[in-house]
C-alpha positions in Angstrom: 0.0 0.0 0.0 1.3 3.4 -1.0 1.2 5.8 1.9 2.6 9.9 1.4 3.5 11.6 4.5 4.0 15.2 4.1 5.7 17.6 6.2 7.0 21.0 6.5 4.2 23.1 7.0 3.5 25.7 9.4 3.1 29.8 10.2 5.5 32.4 8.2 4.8 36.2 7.7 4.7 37.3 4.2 8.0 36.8 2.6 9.3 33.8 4.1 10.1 30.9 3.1 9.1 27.3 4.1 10.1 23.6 2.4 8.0 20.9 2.5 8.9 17.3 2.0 6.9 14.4 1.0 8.4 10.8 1.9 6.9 7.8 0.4 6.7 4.3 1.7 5.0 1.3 0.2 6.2 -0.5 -3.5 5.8 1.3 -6.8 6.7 -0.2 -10.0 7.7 1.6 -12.9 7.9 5.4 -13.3 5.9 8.3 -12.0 5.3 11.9 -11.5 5.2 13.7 -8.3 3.5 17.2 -7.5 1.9 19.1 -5.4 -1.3 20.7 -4.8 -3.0 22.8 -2.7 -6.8 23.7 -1.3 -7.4 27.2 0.5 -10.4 27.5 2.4 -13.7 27.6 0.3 -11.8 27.1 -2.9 -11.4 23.5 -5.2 -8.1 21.8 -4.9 -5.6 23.5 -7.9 -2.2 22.7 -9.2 0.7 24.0 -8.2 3.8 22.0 -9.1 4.8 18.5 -10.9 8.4 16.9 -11.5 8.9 13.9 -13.9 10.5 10.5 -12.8 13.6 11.6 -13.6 13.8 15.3 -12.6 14.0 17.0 -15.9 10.8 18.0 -16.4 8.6 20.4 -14.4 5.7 22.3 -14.1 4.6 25.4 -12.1 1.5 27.0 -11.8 1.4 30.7 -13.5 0.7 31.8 -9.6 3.7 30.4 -8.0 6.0 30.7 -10.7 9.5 31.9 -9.9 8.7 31.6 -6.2 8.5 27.9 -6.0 10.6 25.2 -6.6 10.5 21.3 -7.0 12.3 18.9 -6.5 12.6 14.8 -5.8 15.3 12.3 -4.8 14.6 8.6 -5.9 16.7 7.1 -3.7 15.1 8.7 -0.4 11.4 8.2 -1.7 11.1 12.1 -1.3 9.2 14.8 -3.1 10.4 18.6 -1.9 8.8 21.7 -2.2 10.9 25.0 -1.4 8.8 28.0 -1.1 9.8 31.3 -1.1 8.5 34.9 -1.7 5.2 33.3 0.4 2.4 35.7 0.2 -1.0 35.2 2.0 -2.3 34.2 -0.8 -0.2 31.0 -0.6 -2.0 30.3 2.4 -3.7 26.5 2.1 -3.5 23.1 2.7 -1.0 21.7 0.9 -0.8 18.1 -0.7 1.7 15.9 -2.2 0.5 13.6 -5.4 2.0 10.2 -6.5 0.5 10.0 -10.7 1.1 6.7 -12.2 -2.1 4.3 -13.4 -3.9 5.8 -10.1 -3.4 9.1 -7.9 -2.3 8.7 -4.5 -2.8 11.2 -1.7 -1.2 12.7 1.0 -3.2 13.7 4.2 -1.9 17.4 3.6 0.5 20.2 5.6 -1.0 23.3 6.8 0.8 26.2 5.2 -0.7 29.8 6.8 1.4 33.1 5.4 0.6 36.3 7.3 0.9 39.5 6.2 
């Protein structure tokens, strides 16, 4: 079973920084992407970030662009996600995806920017 713990979160003022982390346990076969999304209170879930298997590709959202940066290390099982330049607008719940024939879930990091 494929489990995704997240961590990293927490309370920043605006223009901090924070880095999350996503370790993965459990067996996956083959290759797969990892991202990240996020869910601010009343909103839908959105994109933020994805890396390919292999680190070479990525993807940002237009809104976090230049701010926020992925990254992933095979050997640890790890997804990161370095945030800087935070504004209150970043402020959400933050979760870490697994893509490959399904999506798998993280339970989500609290991420609350103050300004």
């Amino acid at each position: 079973q494929v489990q995704l713990v997240e961590s990293g979160g927490g309370l920043v003022q605006a223009g901090g920084s924070l880095r999350l982390s996503c370790a993965r346990s459990g067996r996956i076969f083959g290759s797969y992407t990892m991202g990240w999304f996020r869910q601010a209170p009343g909103k839908e879930r959105e994109f933020v970030t994805a890396i390919s298997w292999g680190g070479g590709t990525t993807s940002y959202a237009d809104s976090v662009k230049g701010r926020f940066t992925i990254s992933r290390d095979n050997a640890k099982n790890t997804v990161y996600l370095q945030m800087n330049s935070l504004k209150p607008e970043d402020t959400a719940v933050y979760y870490c995806n697994l893509r490959t024939r399904s999506d798998y879930w993280g339970q989500g990091t609290q991420v609350t920017v103050s300004s």
